[in-house]
C-alpha positions, -999 to +999 in steps of 0.1 A: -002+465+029-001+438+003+022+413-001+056+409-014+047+381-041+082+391-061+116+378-043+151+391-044+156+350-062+126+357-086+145+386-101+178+365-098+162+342-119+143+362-145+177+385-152+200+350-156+172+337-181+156+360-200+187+392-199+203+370-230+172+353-243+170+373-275+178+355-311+214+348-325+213+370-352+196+405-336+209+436-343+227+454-319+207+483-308+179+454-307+199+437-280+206+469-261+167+477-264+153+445-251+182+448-221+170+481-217+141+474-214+141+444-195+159+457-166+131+484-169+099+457-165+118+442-134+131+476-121+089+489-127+075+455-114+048+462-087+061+438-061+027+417-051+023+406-085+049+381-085+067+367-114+044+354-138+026+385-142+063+395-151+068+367-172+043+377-195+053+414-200+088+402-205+072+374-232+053+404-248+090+428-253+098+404-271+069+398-296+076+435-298+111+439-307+115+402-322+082+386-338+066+353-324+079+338-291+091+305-290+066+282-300+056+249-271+029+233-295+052+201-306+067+200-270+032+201-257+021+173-281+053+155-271+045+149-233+010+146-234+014+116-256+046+106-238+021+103-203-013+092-225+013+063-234+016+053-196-017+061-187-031+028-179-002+021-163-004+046-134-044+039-135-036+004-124-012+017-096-041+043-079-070+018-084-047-010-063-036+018-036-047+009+001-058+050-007-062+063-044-066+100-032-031+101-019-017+080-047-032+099-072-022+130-053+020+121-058+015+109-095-002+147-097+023+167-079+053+141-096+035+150-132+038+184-119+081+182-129+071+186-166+075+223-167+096+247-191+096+275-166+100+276-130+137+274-135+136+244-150+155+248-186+143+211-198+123+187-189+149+152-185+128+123-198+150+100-177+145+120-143+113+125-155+106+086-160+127+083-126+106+102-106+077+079-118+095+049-107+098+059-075+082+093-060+103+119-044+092+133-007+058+141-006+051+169+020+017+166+030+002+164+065-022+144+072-051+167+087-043+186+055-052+154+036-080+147+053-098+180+053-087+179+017-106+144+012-142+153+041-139+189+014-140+163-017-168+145-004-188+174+011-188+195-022-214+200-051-184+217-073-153+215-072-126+232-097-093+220-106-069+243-121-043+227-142-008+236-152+014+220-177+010+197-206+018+158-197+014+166-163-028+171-171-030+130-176-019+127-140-046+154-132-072+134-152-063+102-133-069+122-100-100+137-111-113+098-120-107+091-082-124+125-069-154+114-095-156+085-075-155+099-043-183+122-048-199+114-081-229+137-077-206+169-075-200+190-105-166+189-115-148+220-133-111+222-147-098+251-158-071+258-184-053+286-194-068+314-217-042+310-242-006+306-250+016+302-220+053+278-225+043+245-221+013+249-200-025+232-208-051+252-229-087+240-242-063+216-272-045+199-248-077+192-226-089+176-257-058+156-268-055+144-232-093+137-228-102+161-202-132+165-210-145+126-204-139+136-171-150+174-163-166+203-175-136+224-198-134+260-193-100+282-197-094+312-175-097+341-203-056+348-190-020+347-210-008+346-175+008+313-158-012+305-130-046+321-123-042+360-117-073+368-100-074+404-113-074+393-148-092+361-153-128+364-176-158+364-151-168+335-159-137+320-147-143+340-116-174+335-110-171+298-112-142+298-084-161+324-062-189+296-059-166+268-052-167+248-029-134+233-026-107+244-052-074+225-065-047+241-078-017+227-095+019+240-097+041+272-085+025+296-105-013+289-092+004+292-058+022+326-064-008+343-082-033+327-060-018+325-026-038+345+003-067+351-019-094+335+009-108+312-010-108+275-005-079+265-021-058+234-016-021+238-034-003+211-053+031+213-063+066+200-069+090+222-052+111+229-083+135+258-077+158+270-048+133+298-035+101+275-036+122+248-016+141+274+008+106+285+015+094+252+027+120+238+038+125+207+018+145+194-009+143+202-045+117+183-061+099+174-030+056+174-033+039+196-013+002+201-003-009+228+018-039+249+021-047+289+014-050+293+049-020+292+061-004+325+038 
């Protein structure tokens, strides 16, 4: 039997944000369609897809019934400069860490708050340059971390998959200290296929500089996260013969989750059901491995 990857809070959540989400001036019987039909995609949802699956059938209604969805390409822009700007900053802070895995680890997972979904309705600059400052909780074991680092060093390729924009210049500071961990092994990030809010394709591996430090691909998917059943084979293939895998954020960890593979999870805990699940506050980091779901 396969799992339940779509909650009773996921649904919650997707009917209080996008039941409304339709613009000012639609016509009536447009609303009542897109309702309609809304409540239909949720009611229809196969439940071990989860919700970003969901999210992009929902996103797709309304290209339908409305034209182009809202368009992230100046927000992206925003906070990859915003974090490019502070770069050397957090640079200097890993490189005089007593460990520059973990350290690059928290400014990942705190990079990871830079998210227009996973309930998060803005990104606050001032939490955002808060959290910086000073970490929140970083739930990480430390046999986790260190099969996570004797992984690093033992691999010939290893594959990061990224998430949003901003947060990939804290990803490209911790793929600097994996590259000098294990400089021999070949090192792969992969980005999304193609439009998805506010999270990194090919451009924004480019603006960011990605590629100075790993090989570029993008997953062939519209999908948040990396739905196995869709990604191009390419993409596939190149996790299938990985030997260690990273994955950033919720929605790698909701499409991804059980899958068997290697995988090491990477993300800030960012809405009720994520936090309820482990146990920690909002916005707490947490690192955990495949194996255990």
């Amino acid at each position: 039997m396969k799992e339940n990857r779509l909650q009773p809070e996921c649904i919650r959540c997707l009917v209080e944000r996008q039941l409304y989400a339709y613009p000012a001036d639609a016509a009536p019987d447009k609303q009542l369609d897109y309702m309609q039909r809304l409540l239909g995609l949720i009611a229809g949802a196969r439940r071990d897809v989860g919700v970003p699956v969901l999210s992009r059938e929902i996103k797709r209604l309304k290209e339908e019934l409305f034209g182009t969805a809202e368009d992230y390409t100046q927000i992206k822009r925003h906070f990859n400069a915003l974090m490019l700007a502070r770069e050397g900053e957090m640079q200097s802070c890993i490189e005089a860490a007593a460990d520059p895995l973990l350290e690059g680890l928290k400014y990942a997972f705190t990079g990871n708050y830079i998210d227009f979904g996973a309930a998060m309705h803005k990104v606050d600059e001032q939490q955002l340059d808060e959290l910086l400052a000073s970490p929140p909780p970083f739930e990480a074991d430390e046999q986790t971390v260190a099969s996570l680092r004797a992984d690093l060093l033992a691999a010939k390729r290893i594959v990061y998959l990224t998430d949003n924009c901003g947060e990939i210049v804290m990803d490209k500071l911790l793929m600097r200290v994996i590259r000098r961990m294990n400089p021999e092994a070949e090192l792969v990030v992969i980005v999304r296929g193609d439009d998805v809010l506010n999270d990194a394709t090919r451009e924004d591996a480019r603006q960011v500089g990605l590629d100075t430090v790993a090989r570029v691909m993008d997953n062939g998917s519209d999908v948040a996260g990396t739905w196995l059943e869709e990604i191009s084979q390419e993409a596939s293939h190149t996790l299938k013969t990985a030997d260690v895998i990273l994955a950033k954020g919720q929605a790698n960890f909701e499409t991804m989750r059980g899958c068997g593979m290697n995988v090491y999870y990477l993300f800030m805990c960012k809405c009720s059901m994520f936090a309820s699940r482990f146990n920690v506050p909002r916005f707490t980091g947490i690192l955990t491995h495949d194996s255990r779901f």
